[in-house]
VOPAGU-2260 file (C-alpha; in pm, 1 decimal, decimal comma):
REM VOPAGU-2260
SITE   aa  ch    i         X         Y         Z
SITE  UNK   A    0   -2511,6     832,1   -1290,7
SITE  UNK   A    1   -2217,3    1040,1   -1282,7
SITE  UNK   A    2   -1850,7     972,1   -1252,0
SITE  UNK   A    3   -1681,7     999,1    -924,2
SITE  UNK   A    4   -1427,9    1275,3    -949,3
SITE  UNK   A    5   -1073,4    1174,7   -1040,0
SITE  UNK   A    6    -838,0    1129,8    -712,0
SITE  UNK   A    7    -616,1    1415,4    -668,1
SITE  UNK   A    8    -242,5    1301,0    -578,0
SITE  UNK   A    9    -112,8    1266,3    -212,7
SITE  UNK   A   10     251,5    1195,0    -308,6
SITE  UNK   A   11     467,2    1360,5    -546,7
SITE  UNK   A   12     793,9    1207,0    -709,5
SITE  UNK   A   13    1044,4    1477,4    -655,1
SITE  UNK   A   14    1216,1    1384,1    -968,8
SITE  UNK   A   15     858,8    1411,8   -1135,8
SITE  UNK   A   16     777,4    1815,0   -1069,4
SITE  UNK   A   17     801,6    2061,3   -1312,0
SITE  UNK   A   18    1170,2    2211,4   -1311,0
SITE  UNK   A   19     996,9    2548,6   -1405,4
SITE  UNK   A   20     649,1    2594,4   -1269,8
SITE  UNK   A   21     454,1    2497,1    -985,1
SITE  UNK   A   22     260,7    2208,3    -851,1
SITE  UNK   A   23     -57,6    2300,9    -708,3
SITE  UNK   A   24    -227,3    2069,7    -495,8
SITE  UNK   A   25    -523,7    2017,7    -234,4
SITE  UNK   A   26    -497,8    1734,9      45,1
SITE  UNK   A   27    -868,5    1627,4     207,3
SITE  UNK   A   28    -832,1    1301,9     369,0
SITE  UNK   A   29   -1179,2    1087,4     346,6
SITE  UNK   A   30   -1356,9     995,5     673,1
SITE  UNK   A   31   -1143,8     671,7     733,1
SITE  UNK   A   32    -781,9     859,1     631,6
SITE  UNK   A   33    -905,2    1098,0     930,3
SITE  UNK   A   34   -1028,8     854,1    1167,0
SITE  UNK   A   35    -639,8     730,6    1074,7
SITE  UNK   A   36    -487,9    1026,7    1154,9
SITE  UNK   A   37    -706,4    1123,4    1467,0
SITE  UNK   A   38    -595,3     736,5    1651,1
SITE  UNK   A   39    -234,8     815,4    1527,0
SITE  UNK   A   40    -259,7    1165,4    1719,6
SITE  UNK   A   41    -472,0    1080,9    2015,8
SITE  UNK   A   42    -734,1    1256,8    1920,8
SITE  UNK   A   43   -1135,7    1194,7    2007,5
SITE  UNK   A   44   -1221,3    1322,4    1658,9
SITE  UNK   A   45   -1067,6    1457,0    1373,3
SITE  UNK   A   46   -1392,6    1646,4    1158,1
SITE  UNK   A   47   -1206,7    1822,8     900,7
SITE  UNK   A   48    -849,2    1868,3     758,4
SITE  UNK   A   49    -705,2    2007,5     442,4
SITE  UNK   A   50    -391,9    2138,8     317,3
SITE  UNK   A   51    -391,9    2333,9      -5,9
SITE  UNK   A   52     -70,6    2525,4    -168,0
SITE  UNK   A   53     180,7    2445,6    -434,1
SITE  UNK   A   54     555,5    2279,1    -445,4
SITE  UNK   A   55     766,0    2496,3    -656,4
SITE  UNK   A   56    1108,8    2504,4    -746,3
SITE  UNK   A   57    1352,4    2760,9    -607,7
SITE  UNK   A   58    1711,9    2748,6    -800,4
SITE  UNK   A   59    1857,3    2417,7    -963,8
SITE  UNK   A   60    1799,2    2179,1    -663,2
SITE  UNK   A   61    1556,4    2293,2    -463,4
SITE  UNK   A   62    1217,3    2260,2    -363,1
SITE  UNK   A   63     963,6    2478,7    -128,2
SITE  UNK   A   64     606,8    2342,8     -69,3
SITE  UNK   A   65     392,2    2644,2      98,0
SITE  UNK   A   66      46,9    2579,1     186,2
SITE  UNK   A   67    -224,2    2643,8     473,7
SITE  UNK   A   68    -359,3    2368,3     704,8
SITE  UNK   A   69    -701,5    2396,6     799,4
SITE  UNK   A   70    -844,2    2130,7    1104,9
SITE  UNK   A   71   -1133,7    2110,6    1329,0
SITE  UNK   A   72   -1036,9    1861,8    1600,2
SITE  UNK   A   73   -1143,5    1726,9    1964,0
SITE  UNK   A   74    -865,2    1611,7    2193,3
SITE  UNK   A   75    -910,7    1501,6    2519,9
SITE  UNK   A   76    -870,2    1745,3    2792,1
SITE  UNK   A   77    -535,0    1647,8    2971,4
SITE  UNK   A   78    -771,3    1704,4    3303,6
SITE  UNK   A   79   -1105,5    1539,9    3263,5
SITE  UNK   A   80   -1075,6    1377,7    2943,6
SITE  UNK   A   81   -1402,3    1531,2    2808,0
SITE  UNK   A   82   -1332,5    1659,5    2416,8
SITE  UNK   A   83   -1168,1    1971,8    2377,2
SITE  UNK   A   84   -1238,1    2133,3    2055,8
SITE  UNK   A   85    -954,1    2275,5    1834,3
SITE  UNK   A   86    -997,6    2485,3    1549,2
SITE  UNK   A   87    -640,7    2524,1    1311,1
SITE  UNK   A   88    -563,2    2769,0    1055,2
SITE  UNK   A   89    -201,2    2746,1     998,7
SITE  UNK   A   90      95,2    2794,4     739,9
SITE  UNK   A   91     314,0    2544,4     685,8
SITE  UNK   A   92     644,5    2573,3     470,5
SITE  UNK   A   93     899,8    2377,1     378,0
SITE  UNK   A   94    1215,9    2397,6     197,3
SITE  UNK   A   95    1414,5    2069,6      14,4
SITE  UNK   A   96    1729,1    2076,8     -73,2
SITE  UNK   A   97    1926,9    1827,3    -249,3
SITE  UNK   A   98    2263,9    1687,5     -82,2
SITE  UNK   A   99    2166,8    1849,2     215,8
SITE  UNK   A  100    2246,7    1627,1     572,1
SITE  UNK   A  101    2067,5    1689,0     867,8
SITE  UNK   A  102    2290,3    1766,3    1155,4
SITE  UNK   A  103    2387,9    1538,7    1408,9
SITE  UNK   A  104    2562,5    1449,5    1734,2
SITE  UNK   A  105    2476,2    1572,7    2086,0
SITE  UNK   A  106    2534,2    1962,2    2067,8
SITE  UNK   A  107    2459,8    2033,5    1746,7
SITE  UNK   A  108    2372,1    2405,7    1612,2
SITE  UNK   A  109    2039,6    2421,4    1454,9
SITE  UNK   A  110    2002,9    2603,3    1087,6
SITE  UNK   A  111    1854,1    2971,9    1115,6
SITE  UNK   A  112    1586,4    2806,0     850,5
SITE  UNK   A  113    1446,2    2504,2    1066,5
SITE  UNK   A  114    1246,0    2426,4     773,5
SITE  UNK   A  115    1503,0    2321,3     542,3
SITE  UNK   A  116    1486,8    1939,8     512,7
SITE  UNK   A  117    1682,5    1729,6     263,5
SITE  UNK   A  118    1545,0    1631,5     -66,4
SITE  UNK   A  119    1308,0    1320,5     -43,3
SITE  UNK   A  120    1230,5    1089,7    -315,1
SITE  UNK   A  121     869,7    1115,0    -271,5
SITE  UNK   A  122     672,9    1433,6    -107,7
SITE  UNK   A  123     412,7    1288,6     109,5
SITE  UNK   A  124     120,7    1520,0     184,0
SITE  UNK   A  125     -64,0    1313,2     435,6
SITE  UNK   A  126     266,0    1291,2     623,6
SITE  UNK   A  127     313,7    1676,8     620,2
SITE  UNK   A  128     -70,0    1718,6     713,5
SITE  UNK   A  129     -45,3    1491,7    1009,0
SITE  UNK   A  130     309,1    1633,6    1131,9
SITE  UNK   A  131     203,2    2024,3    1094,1
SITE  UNK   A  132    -147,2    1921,6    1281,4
SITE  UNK   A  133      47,4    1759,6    1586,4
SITE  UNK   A  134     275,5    2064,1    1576,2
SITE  UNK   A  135     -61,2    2292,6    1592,7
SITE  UNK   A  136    -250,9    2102,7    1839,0
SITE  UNK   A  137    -247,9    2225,5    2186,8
SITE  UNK   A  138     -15,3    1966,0    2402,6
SITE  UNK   A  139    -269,9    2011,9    2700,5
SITE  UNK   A  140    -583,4    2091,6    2594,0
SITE  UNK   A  141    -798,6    2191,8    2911,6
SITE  UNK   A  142   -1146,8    2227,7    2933,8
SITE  UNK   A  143   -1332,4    2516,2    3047,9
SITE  UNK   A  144   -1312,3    2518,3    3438,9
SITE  UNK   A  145   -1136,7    2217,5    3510,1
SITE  UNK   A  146    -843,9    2247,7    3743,1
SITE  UNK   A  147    -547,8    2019,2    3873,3
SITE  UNK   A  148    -610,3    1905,0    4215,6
SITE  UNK   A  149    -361,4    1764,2    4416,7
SITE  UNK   A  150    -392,5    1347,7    4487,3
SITE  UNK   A  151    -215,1    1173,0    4717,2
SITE  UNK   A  152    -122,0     800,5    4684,5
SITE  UNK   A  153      71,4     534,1    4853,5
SITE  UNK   A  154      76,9     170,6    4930,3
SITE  UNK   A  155     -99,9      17,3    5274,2
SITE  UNK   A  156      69,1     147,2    5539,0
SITE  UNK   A  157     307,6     421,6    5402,0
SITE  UNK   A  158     259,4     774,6    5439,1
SITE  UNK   A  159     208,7     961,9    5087,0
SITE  UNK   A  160     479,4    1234,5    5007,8
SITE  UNK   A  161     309,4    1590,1    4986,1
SITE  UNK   A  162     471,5    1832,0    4699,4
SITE  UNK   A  163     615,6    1979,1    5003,6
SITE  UNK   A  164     783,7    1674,2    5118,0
SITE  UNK   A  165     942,0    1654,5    4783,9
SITE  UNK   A  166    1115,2    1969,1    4786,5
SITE  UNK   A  167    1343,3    1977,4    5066,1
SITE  UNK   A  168    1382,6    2329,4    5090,4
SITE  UNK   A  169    1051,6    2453,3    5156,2
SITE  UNK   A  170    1070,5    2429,8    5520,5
SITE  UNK   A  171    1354,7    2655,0    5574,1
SITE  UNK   A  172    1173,6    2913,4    5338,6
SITE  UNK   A  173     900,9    2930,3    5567,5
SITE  UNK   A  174    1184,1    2981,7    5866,9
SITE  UNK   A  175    1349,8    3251,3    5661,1
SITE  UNK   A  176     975,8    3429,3    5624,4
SITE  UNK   A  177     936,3    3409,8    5980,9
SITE  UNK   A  178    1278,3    3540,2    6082,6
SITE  UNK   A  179    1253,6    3802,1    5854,0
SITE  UNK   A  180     935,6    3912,0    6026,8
SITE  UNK   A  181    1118,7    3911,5    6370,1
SITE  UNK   A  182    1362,2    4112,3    6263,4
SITE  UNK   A  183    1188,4    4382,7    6122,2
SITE  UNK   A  184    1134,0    4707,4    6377,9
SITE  UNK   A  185     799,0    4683,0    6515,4
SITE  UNK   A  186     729,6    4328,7    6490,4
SITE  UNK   A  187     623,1    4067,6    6784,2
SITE  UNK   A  188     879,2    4020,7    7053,8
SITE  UNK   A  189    1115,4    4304,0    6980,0
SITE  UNK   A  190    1095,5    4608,5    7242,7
């Protein structure tokens, strides 16, 4: 009988990383870590993920973790709810810096470098698997040939608004259309 294979790490103690030399690391959730994941995301099925790269330091207090996402998914379609499959091969980077504050307030200019993030205590790779895969995923996955239809509903007794109903001016553009018509040389009712 052989020994299992040791567990890699999923978190890394920022304070712990080598001040001079890279962190390599590979992140493949078991079965029930992606059945976690997929009910966090509203997904039908989550059949692979991994993220492999390395945290490294860049200057005195600074951190950048670079590594590729890979993910075969099904979401439901935002139509018919039948699975969608997703395939995702992406990078994903970020960049920690120590003392840094994240802006705030309502109107608030955004960093050229939106991946600069302040320096955590602990570097989570399931949490940066799971963000970068939302961020990836298709927000309305649609499956081949279905199509938005328009429904109507309303209570007993009240008429259902129409999308036309709903924007007020899209009677007078059909006037406009049919005064322009008038108006032009050669049309009906001119001599």
């Amino acid at each position: 009988m052989t020994d299992p294979a040791p567990a890699r790490p999923t978190r890394f103690r920022t304070g712990g990383l080598s001040p001079r030399k890279p962190t390599r690391f590979t992140y493949a959730p078991d079965e029930a870590e992606r059945r976690a994941i997929a009910d966090d995301l509203d997904l039908l099925a989550l059949k692979g993920l991994e993220l492999t790269g390395e945290i490294r330091p860049a200057g005195r207090d600074e951190l950048v973790l670079e590594a590729r996402l890979t993910a075969r998914a099904d979401q439901p379609c935002s139509v018919t709810l039948v699975p969608v499959p997703a395939t995702v091969d992406e990078p994903v980077r970020r960049r920690y810096v120590a003392g840094y504050e994240m802006p705030e307030g309502d109107e608030v200019e955004m960093p050229e470098d939106d991946t600069v993030e302040p320096m955590p205590e602990v570097i989570d790779l399931a949490e940066i698997a799971a963000e970068a895969l939302a961020l990836a995923l298709p927000l309305y996955p649609r499956a081949p040939g279905a199509e938005f239809s328009q429904t109507l509903h309303a209570g007993e007794g009240v008429a259902p608004l129409s999308d036309a109903d709903v924007k007020p001016f899209s009677a007078l553009q059909g006037l406009a259309e049919q005064l322009k018509a008038k108006a032009k040389p050669g049309s009906e009712g001119q001599t």
